[in-house]
C-alpha positions, -999 to +999 in steps of 0.1 A: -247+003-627-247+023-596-224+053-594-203+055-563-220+078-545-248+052-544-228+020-540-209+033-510-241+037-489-247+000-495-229-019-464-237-058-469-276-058-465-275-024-449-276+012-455-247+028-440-237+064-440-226+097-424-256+115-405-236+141-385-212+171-398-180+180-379-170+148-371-135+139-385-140+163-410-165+131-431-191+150-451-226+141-443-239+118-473-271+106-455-289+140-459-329+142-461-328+139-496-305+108-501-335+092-468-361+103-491-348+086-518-339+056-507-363+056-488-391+058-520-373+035-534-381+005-507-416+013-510-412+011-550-394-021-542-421-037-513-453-023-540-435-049-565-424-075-542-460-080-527-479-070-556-504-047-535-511-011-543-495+013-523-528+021-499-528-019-495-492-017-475-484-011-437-449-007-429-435-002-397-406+021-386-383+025-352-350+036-345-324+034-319-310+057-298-287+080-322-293+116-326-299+118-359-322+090-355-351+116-352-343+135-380-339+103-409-369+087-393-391+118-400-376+118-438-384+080-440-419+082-426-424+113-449-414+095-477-432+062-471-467+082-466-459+103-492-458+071-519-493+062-501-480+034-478-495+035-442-469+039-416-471+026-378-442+046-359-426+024-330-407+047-317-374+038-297-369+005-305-345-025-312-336-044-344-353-073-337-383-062-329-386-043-360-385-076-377-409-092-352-430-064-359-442-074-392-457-107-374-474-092-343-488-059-362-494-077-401-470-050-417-453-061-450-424-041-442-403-027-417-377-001-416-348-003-385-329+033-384-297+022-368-258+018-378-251-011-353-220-005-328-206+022-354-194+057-341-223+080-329-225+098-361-229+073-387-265+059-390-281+036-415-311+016-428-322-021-423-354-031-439-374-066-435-409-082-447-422-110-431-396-133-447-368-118-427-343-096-433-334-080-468-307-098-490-275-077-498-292-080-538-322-060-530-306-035-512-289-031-547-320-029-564-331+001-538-305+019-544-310+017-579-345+030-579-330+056-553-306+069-579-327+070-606-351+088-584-324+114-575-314+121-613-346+130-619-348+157-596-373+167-568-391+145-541-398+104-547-430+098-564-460+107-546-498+094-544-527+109-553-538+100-515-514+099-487-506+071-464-517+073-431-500+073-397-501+058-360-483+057-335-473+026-311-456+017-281-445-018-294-414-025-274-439-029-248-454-056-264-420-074-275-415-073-240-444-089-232-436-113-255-399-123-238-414-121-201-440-149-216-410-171-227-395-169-196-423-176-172-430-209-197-393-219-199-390-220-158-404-242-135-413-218-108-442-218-082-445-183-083-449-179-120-454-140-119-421-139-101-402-165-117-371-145-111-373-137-076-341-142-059-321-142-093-298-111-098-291-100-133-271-069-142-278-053-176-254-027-194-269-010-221-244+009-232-268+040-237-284+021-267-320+006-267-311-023-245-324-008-219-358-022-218-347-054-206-341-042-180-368-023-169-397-044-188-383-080-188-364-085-158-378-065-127-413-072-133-406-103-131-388-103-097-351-100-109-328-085-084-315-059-112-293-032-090-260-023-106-278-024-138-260+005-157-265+031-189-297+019-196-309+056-207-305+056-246-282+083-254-268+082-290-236+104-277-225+070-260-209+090-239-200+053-213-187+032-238-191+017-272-222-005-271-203-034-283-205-072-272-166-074-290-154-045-273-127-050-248-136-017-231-173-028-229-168-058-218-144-049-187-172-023-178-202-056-173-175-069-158-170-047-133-202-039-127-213-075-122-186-086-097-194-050-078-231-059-076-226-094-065-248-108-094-255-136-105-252-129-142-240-096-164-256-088-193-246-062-226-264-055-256-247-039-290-264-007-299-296-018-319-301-053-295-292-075-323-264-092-305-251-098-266-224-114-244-225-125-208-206-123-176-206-153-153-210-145-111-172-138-112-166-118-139-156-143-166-169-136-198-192-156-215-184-142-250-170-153-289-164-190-283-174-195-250-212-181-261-211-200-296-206-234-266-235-220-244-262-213-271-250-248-288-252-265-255-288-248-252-299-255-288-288-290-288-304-300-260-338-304-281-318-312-310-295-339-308-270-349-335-283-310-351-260-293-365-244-257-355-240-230-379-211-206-367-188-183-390-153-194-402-131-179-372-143-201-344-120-222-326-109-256-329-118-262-289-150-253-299-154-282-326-145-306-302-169-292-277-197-293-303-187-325-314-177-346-289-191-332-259-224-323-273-227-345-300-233-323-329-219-312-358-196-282-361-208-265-398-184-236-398-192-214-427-185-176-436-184-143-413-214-120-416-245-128-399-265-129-430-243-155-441-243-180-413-282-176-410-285-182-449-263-216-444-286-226-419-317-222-437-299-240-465-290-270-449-323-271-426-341-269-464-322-300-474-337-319-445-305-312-422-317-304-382-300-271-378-313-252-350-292-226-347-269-199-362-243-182-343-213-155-353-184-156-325-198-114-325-228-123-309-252-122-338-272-155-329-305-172-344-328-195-334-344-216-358-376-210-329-375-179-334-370-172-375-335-173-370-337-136-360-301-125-351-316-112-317-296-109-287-328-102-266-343-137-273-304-151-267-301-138-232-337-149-225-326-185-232-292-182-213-314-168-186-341-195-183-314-221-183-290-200-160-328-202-134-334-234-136-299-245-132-295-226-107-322-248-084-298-279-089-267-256-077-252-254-110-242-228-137-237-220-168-203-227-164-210-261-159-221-263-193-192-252-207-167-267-184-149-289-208-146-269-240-110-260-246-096-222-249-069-213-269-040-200-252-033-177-277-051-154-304-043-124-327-061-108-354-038-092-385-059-073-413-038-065-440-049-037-465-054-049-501-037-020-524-054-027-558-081-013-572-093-047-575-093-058-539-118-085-547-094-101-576-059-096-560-076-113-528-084-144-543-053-143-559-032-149-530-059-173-518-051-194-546-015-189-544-017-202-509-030-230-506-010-242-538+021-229-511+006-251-482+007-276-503+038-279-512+045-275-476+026-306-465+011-282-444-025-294-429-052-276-451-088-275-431-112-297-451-138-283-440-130-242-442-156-226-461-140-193-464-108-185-472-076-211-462-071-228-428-041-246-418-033-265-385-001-269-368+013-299-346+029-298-315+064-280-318+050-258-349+026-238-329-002-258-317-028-237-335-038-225-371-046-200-391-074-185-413-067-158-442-096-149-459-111-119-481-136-095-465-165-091-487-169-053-487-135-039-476-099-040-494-089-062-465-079-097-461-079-108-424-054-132-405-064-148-376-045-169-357-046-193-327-025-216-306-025-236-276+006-227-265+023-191-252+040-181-282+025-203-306+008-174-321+044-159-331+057-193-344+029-198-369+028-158-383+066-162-390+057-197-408+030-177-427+056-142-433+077-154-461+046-158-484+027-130-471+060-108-478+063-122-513+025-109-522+020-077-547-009-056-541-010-064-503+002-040-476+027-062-451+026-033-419+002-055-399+028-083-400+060-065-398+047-047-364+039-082-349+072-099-356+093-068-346 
């Protein structure tokens, strides 16, 4: 099995680690060595997958903008030509078009160097093949070949010749592709300038968002002034570039309603997710961009069904559902899951065209359902033109889906060693107490247990469910009414209270 040295770099169907000393006093543990190893060990993994000899295999790597990104993507393309696989470096680049870069250049693989939102000195590995991105059980099987490959000592194995190596400015190209998509997707007379006259501001947040700026938007007439931190610099030194980030979002904000723009734009770190601001300032973000993308997806698709995870709100399933006529399929958080569902029930001859975390990770069944908040803003842009001829908005759109009042968040630390047992424990143990409540137990919660409340009991619900990789089970909480919030947590606190193994902090704070 793999010993914890291994397992911890494993994050879901990532590579996460430490790539920068001094910080916090955390201990670097994604040295050159560990990069090297791992790193052999995807090319071990991709030589058996595809059933090619290593000379046989193109693989392309990119990184964003962190500053050890440099550094592990010199040990990963070492490694990669070193096992005899040809390597095409992209450079600065974003998530998605790592992905996309296995279609456009015929690579089998492609390695991201990126650790999402996380602090500046963290940094990780994504890896995909033409099929998409890696499942959470290869990344195990990596590592394995990683560790074995470390307890033998010395380098990964090495061919008799060399992979070779190119260079290429692909995010050109991926920019190419989205200006292509939006000249198409708007009715314009002037269809080099579809934009002209529309004014979009873009906040990068120092990570690689920057291009879409710069490559999408302007040359294709966009009004783009008050456009900010579009340099990638991996100090972040502006603010977190994080869609779900209060701070982040108050700076788009700003920015936008300084400007004057039409629309506001931000990008996470790597480009894999966004969120919006309207023309005055609102944010089109968690619910409010799960009902825009639906609204856009279901236009083509009607009756289809939307894939989002488990914390979304109950305004939104009557949006969905009655104003759009879809179906609401809420499933599980992580990105990887809600796309999986998706291609699940699309493979059982169910019209799902889209999958969509309230985070901003959204996929398009168009476009491989690749979590890629590029492509998302594109579409939000094309519609945001073309309504915009009518003299409407997005906010039309979304006009009649319902907000919550209300919302809170609780994560309450699991204190045995195993969190994954104790968790379901109390899962079990509450909906057998909900039951003999008479509370009202979701029938259609997919993870964990979700129960609505009436009028005079909170007007909302809840959701307590069991992270996946942390010793942490998460309460979230929602009501229509001011205080409602309080009201349902001090419904929930004798059984929380009553729990072994489960730290109560979270809920004492709240209720004091």
């Amino acid at each position: 099995m793999l010993k914890p040295f291994w397992k911890n770099l494993k994050s879901g169907t990532d590579i996460r680690g430490i790539a920068i000393e001094g910080v916090n006093g955390e201990p670097v543990n994604l040295t050159d060595d560990v990069v090297d190893k791992i790193s052999a060990g995807f090319a071990a993994w991709l030589i058996e997958k595809t059933k090619k000899s290593a000379n046989e295999l193109t693989v392309s790597v990119g990184r964003d903008s962190r500053l050890s990104g440099p550094r592990i993507k010199d040990a990963v393309i070492n490694a990669l030509t070193g096992a005899g696989i040809n390597v095409i470096d992209c450079g600065l680049a974003s998530t998605p078009a790592m992905f996309m870069s296995t279609m456009d250049l015929n690579c089998d693989g492609a390695v991201q160097i990126t650790a999402s939102h996380h602090p500046f000195n963290r940094n990780g590995l994504k890896f995909f093949t033409p099929a998409g991105g890696l499942e959470g059980g290869d990344i195990t099987d990596i590592l394995y070949i990683a560790q074995g490959l470390s307890e033998g000592g010395g380098k990964g194995a090495k061919a008799a010749i060399p992979g070779s190596l190119s260079r290429q400015d692909y995010m050109s190209e991926y920019a190419k592709r989205l200006r292509e998509m939006i000249c198409a997707g708007i009715n314009s007379k002037d269809y080099d300038r579809p934009l002209e006259g529309f004014h979009i501001v873009v906040d990068a947040g120092n990570g690689v968002g920057g291009f879409y700026a710069e490559k999408v938007l302007a040359p294709l007439g966009a009004d783009i002034k008050g456009s900010q931190f579009l340099e990638s610099d991996g100090r972040f030194p502006n603010h977190i570039p994080n869609p779900e980030d209060k701070q982040a979002m108050e700076s788009v904000r700003i920015a936008t309603v300084r400007a004057g723009a039409d629309l506001g734009i931000i990008f996470d770190t790597d480009v894999d997710r966004a969120g919006c601001v309207d023309s005055t300032g609102r944010e089109i973000n968690r619910n409010r961009l799960v009902a825009l993308a639906s609204a856009i997806a279901l236009e083509d698709n009607p009756g289809g069904a939307i894939v989002t995870d488990s914390i979304t709100s109950s305004g939104l399933k009557v949006f969905i559902e009655k104003e759009l006529g879809g179906v609401h399929h809420r499933f599980k958080r992580g990105y990887k899951n809600v796309i999986n569902e998706a291609l699940s029930l699309n493979a059982q001859g169910i019209n799902c065209p889209l999958a969509i975390e309230t985070s901003g990770h959204a996929a398009f069944r168009e476009n491989y359902f690749l979590d890629d908040g590029a492509y998302l803003v594109t579409k939000i842009i094309i519609k945001a033109a073309n309504l915009k001829k009518e003299g409407r908005t997005l906010e039309n759109l979304i006009e009649k889906l319902k907000e919550p009042v209300e919302t809170v968040e609780l994560r309450f630390k699991i204190t045995e060693p195993d969190f994954h047992a104790c968790g379901e424990r109390i899962l079990k143990s509450l909906e057998q107490y909900a039951a003999e409540k008479g509370w009202n137990v979701a029938d259609d919660s997919r993870e964990g247990v979700r129960v609505s409340f009436g009028k005079g009991e909170g007007e909302g619900w809840f959701l307590l469910r069991l992270s996946v990789h942390d010793p942490v089970m998460p309460l979230n909480i929602e009501s229509d009414v001011e205080g409602g919030c309080r009201i349902i947590a001090e419904k929930l606190a004798g059984f929380l209270l009553s729990q072994s193994g489960l730290e109560k902090a979270a809920l004492i704070d709240y209720l004091s």
